[in-house]
N, C-alpha and C positions, 0 to 999 in steps of 0.2 A: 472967210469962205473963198476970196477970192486967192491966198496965201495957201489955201489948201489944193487947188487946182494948177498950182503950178509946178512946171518938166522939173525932172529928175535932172542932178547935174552932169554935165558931161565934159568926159575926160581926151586927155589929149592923145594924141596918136601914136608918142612917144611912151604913153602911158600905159597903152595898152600894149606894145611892145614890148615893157618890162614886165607887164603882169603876164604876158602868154611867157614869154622867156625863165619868168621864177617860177610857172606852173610845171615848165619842162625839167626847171634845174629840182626842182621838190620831185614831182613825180621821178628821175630820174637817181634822186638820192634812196627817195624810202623802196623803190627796186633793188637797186646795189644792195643796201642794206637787208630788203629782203631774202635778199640767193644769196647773202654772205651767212644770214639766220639759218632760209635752209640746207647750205654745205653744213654750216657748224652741227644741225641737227642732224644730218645723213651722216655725217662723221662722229658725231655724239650718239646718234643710234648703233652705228657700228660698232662704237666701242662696247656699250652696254648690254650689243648682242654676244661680241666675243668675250665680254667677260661674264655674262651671262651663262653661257656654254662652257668656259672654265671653271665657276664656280659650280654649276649640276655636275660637269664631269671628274673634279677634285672631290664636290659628296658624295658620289657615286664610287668612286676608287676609293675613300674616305670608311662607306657605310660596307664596301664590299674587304676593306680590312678587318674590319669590326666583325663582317661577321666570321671573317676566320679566326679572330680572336676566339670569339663567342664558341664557333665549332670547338679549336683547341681547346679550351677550358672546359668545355662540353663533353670531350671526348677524356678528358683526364677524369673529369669527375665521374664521370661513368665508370672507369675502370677503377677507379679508388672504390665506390657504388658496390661494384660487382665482386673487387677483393674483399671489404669487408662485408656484405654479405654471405657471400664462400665464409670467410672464417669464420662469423656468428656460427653458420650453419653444423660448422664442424665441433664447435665449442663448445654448443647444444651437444651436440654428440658422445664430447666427454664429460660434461654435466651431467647426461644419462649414466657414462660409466661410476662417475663417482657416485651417484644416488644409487647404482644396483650394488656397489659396493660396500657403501654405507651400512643399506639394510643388509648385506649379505654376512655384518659383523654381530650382526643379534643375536642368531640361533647360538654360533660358537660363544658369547658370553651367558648367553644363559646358560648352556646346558654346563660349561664350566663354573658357572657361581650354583649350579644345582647337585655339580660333582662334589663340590666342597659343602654344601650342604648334606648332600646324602652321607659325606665321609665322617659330619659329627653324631651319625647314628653307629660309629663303631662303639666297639664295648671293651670296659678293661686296659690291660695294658697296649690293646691294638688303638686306643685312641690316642695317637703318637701324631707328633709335627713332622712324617718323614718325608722324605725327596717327592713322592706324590704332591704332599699339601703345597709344598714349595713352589711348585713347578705349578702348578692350578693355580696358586696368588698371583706367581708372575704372568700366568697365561690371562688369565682374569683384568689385569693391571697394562698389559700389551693394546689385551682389544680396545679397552677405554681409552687408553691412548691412542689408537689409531681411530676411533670413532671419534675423539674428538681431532684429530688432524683434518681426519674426511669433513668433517663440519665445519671445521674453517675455511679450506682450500673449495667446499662446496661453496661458502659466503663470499670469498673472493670472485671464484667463477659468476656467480649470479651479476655481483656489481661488474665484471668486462663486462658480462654481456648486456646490461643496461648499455654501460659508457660505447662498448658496440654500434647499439642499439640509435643513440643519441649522435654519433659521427654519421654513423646512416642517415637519420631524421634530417642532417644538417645537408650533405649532400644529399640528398632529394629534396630539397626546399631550394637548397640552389639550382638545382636539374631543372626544376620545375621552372625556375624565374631566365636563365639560360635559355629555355627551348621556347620560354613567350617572347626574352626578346629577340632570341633569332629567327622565330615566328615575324614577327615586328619588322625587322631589319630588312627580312626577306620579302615582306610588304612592299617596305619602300623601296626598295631596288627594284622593284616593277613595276614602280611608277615611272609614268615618262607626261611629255607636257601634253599630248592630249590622250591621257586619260579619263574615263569616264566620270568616275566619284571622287576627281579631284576637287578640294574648292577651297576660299578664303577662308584662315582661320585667327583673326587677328590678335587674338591671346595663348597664342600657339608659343612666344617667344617669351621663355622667362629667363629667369635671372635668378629666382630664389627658387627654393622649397628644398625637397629632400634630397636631389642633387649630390652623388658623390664625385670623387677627384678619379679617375682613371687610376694613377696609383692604390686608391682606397678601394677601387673596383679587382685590381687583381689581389691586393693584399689577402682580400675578403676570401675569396675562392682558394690561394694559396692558403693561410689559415685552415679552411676545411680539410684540405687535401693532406696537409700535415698535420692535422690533429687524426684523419681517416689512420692513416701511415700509422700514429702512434700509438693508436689503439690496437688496431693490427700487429704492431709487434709485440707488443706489451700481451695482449691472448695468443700468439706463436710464443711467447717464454712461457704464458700459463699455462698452456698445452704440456710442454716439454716438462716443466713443473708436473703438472698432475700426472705425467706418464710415468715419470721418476718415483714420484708417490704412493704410485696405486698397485706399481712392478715391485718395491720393497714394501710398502704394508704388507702384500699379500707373502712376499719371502720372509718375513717376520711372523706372521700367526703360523704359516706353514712350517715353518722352524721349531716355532714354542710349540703349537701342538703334537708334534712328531716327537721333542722331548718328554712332552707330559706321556704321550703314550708309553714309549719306552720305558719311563719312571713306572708307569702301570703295570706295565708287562714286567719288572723288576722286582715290583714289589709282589705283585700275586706269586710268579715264582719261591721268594725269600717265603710267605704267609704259607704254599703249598708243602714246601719244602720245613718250616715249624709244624704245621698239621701234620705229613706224615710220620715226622720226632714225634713229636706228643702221641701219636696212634700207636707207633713203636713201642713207645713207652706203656699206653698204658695197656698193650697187650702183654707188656712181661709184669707188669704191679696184678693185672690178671690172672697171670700164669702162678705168680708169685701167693698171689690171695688163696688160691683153689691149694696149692703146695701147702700153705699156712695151714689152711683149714684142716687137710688130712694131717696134721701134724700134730694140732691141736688135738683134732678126733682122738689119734696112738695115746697123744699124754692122759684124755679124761679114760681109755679104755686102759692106761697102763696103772693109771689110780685105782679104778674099779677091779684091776684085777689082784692087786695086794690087799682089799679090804677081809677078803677070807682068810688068808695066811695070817693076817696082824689077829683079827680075832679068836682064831683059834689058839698062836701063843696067847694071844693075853688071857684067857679063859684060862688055857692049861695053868698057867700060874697062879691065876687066882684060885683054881682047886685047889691047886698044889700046897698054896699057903693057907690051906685050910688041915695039915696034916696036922695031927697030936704028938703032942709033946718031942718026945728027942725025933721022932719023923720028920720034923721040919727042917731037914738036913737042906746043906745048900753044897746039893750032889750039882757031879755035871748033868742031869738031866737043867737041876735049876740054873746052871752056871747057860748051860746053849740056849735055855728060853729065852733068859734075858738078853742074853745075844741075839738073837732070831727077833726080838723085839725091836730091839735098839736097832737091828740092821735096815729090819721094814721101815722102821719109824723115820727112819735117815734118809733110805729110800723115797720114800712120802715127801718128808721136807724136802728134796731136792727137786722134787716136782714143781719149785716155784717156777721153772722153766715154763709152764703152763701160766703163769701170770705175764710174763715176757712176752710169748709168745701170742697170749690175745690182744697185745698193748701193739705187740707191732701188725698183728690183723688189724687194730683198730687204724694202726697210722697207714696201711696199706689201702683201707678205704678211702682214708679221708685222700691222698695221694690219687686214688682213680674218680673221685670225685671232683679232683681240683684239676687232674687233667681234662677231664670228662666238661668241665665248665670249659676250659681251657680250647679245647677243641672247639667248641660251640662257638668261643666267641671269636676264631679263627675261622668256623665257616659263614659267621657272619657278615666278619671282613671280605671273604671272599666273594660273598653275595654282593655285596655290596661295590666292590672295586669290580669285580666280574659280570656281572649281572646288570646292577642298575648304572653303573658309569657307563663302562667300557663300552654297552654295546648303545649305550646312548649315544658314546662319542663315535660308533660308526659313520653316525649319519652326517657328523662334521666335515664336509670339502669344501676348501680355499679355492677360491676359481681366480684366474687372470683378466678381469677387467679392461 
């Protein structure tokens, strides 16, 4: 207790002179030390602020390159956009020409595979393989051929205008992703440090995911723009193609058809021209028959007119040789009967000219009968090339597509 109530010890004078002198030199240390801390940080702030302001105005020059990247690229793809566009547009157009085309080859193959049908309704020796049929096979054999070109060059035209279609698709997906991030871009460039809805975003800074290389970034757009390019020319050839095509299919059927007609107009003439022979003709087998006829009439009236003269010689003679005895002289009365007999008689026989002459009445008929068929099946031909072709084929025109 009493151990616990005793003075504090006390120090010497000298002691306390070192202890007030090491409180000045420590206080005087961690001061120094302090204003050297805050130079280094006023000087460490400064740095941090001008690199600070270097680094926003480096991204800022940085994001405001970028977006003129983004414009350019923007501004290409548009116009690749707008070219191929334009061409689909016009390619459709000659897609229509070929399709009015196409159908415009029907009518001329029918009504020619209906000509060569009507033509196997000729008759007789007018059902002939001539320059008509010829010309209908090959006109017939033309249009299928050209329908089947139009069908192809139509299935060509269809796939550009997909592949068209699909260069379009590809620039407008880029347009689209273009104008969000120049949307974007154009954001951040209008941010500044006190903006409103700025804020921390501590997983804002990556390093992986979908991320491509700048390089891979224009490649990507170039790609487009040269596949836009290559579709576009490749339908400027199809174009000039189908122009080529649709200008000679049409100077081809217009060609064949103008021959088959001519062949028509050749041959109805040559068929006119046998019709009115045969008419020629059988007016004179005509003329010639009615001649027969009255000739024949003379011969059976020049028969009937010796049947009295024959029989009364014969009669006389046969009285005569009923005379008696030495009376049955063979006077000249008997010597001229027999004669006047025999002459008639001779007469008579020579009338076979009357067998002759019905044989060739008979062959005269059969002659106006064979022209008479002949004729018929001449104006059947004529019906038939004149009538049901020809003016079928009027209504056949080749147009310029």
């Amino acid at each position: 207790m009493a151990r616990l109530l005793q003075p504090p010890p006390k120090f010497h004078p000298s002691e306390w002179d070192i202890a007030n002198k090491m409180q000045c030199a420590s206080t005087e240390s961690q001061q120094s030390r302090s204003e050297c801390v805050v130079a280094e940080s006023q000087r460490l702030l400064d740095e941090i602020e001008k690199k600070t302001r270097k680094a926003q105005s480096d991204v800022n020059k940085k994001i405001e390159q970028r977006r003129e990247e983004i414009k350019f690229w923007k501004q290409e793809l548009d116009n690749k956009l707008e070219q191929i566009v334009h061409e689909t547009e016009v390619l459709l157009t000659f897609k229509t020409r070929l399709e009015k085309s196409l159908e415009s080859c029907k009518e001329p193959l029918e009504i020619a595979q209906k000509c060569l049908l009507n033509r196997q309704r000729r008759t007789g020796i007018d059902l002939v393989h001539d320059e008509v049929e010829q010309e209908l096979v090959k006109e017939a054999e033309v249009l299928q051929g050209v329908i089947a070109l139009l069908g192809r060059t139509l299935e060509k035209t269809n796939e550009q205008i997909r592949l068209n279609r699909s260069a379009k698709y590809n620039l407008e997906v880029d347009l689209k992703d273009k104008f969000t991030a120049l949307m974007i871009d154009d954001y951040c460039a209008s941010l500044i440090n006190n903006t409103p809805d700025i804020k921390y975003a501590g997983n804002a800074v990556k390093t992986e995911g979908n991320f491509v290389s700048p390089e891979d970034w224009i490649d990507f757009s170039n790609i487009n723009v040269e596949k836009a390019d290559k579709q576009r020319n490749n339908s400027l050839s199809l174009r000039a193609l189908i122009d080529g095509i649709l200008s000679q299919t049409a100077n081809d059927m217009r060609k064949q058809c103008e021959v088959v007609n001519v062949a028509f107009r050749n041959r109805l003439k040559e068929v006119k021209d046998a019709k009115h022979k045969l008419e020629t003709l059988l007016a004179t087998v005509m003329d010639e028959t009615a001649s027969q006829e009255k000739n024949i009439a003379a011969l059976k009236k020049a028969i009937a007119d010796k049947e009295g003269p024959v029989k009364v010689a014969q009669t006389r003679l046969e009285v005569r040789n009923r005379r008696p005895n030495v009376e049955l002289c063979y006077d000249t009365v008997q010597y001229r009967l027999i004669n006047e007999v025999q002459e008639i008689t001779k007469d008579i026989q020579r009338q076979d000219t009357l067998a002759q002459a019905e044989a060739e009445l008979k062959g005269l008929s059969r002659r106006q009968l064979s022209l008479e068929t002949e004729i018929q099946v001449k104006e059947n031909t004529l019906y038939i090339d004149e009538v049901l072709c020809m003016q079928m084929r009027e209504s056949v025109y080749i147009n310029n597509f």
